[in-house]
N, C-alpha and C positions, 0 to 999 in steps of 0.2 A: 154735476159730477156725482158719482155713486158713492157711497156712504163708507167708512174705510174700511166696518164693517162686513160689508156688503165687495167689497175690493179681495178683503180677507177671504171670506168665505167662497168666493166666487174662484180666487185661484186656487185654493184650496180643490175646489171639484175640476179646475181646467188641471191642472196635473195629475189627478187622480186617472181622466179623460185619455189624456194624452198620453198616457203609460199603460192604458187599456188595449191590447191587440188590437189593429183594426187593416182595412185594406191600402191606407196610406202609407202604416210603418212596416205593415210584411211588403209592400213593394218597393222600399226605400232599402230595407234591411236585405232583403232579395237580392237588387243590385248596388248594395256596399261590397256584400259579401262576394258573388263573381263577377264582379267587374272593378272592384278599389273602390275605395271611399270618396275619391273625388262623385264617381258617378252615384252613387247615394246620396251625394251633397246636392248634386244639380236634380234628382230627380225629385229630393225635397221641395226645392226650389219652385218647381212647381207646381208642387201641392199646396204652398206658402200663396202663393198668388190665387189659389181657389178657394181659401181663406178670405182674404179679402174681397172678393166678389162676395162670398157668402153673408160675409158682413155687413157687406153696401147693400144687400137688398133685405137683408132680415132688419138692420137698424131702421131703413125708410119704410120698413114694410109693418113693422112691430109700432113706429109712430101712428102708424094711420089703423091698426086691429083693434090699439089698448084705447084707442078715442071714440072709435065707430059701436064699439062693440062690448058691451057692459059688465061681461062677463068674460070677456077674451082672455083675462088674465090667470082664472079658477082652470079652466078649461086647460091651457096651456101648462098651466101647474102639476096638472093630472097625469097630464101627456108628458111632462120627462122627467114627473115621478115613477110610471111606469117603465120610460124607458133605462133610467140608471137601473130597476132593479132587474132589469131584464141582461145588462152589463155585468150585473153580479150574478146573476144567474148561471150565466155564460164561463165566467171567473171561478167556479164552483165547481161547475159540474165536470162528474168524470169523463178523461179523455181527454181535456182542451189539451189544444196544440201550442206551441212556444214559436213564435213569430221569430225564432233567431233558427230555429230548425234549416238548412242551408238546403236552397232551391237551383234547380242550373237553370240557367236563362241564357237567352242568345243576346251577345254584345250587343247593344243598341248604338245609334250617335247620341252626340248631345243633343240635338234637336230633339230628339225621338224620347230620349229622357224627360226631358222640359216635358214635352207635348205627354207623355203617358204620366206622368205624375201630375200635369193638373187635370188631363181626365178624371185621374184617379177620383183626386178630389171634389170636383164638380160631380162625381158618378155616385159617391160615396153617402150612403144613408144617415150614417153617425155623423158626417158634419151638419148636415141638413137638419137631423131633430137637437141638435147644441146646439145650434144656432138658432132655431124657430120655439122648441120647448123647453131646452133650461136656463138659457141667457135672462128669458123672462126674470125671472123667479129671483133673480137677484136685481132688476128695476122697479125705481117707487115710479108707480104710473102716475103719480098724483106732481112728479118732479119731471125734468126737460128729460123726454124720453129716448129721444133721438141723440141726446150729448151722453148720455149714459150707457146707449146699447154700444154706439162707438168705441166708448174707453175700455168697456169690461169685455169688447169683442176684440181690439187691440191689445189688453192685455193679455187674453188667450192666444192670440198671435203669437207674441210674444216670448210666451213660457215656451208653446210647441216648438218653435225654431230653435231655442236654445238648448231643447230636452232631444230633440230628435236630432239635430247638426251633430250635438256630441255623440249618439248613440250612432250615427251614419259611422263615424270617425272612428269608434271600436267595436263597428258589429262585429267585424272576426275575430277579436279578442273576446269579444262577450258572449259569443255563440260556442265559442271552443270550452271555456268557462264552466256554462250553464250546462251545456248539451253532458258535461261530465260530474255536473252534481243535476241530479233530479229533485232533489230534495228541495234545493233551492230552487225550483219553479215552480214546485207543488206550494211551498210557503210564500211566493211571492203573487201565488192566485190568491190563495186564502185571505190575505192580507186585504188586497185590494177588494177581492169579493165582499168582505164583511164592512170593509168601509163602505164602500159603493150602496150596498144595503142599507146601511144605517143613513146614509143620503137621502135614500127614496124615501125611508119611512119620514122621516121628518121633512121631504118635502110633501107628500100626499097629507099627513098631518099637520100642517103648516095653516094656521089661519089666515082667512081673506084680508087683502091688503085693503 
């Protein structure tokens, strides 16, 4: 099991993550907002399941990199030290858009919900490098690597569902909100930008395990 340490700091950056605009929560918030919160919920649902796919092959995939490969861990380090600063980058710069900004989309079924929310997420870039380049960075490769990508990848599960289910449940309350204070989405890039930042630096700075 990962170190509590390591538990800490690891959901510490999975909520930071998951509160990051991405293509999973503007398509989730997309279809909260014109079609009801229940079809936000379902089309979480399966982005939540593209989750754990990504999990099951980054945990058996990340067992068999950090053994083979003697340097797999520096390397991987590098890669989502750059990509969190590249999250704050994003966070930062002028112009970013507000993922609650309200989209019109055609009704879908639930099926069709299901099915485009775990493309989403099987499609999605930003799951694929949290899962293959910063998941690392909080495993002792030298401890059971495989019981450990499991837990700190189920607990990223975890936080997301419970951060975005709710945020399905008031996107049109939270878009109405936002979209009439600017000030508060200008301050809640900043925020995340500068934390997200200060991530990458110390993990690019971060000595070899």
């Amino acid at each position: 099991m990962p170190t509590t340490t390591n538990l800490i700091a690891f959901a510490s950056l999975a909520v930071a993550v998951v509160l990051t605009p991405g293509p999973n929560m503007i398509y989730m918030i997309s279809r909260a907002i014109t079609q009801g919160r229940l079809a936000g919920l379902i089309a979480y649902s399966g982005v939540a399941v593209g989750f754990v796919a990504y999990l099951l092959c980054a945990a058996f995939g990340l067992t068999a990199i950090v053994f083979a490969v003697p340097y797999a861990y520096d390397a991987l380090r590098f890669v989502g030290a750059a990509y969190i600063a590249w999250l704050a980058f994003e966070a930062l710069r002028p112009g970013g858009k507000s993922p609650f900004q309200v989209r019109t989309l055609p009704v879908a079924s639930t099926r069709r919900l299901f099915l485009m929310g775990l493309l989403t997420s099987l499609l999605n870039p930003k799951m694929a490098i949290f899962y293959l380049a910063l998941l690392p960075n909080f495993i002792d490769p030298t401890g059971n690597v495989l019981g450990q990508s499991i837990a700190l990848g189920s607990l990223h599960i975890v936080i997301s569902i419970a951060i975005n289910m709710s945020i399905a449940c008031a996107a049109g309350s939270i878009a109405a909100f936002l979209m009439a204070r600017p000030k508060w989405l200008l301050a809640q890039r900043w925020v995340m930008g500068t934390m997200l930042g200060a991530l990458a630096m110390h993990m690019a700075l971060e000595s070899r395990r």
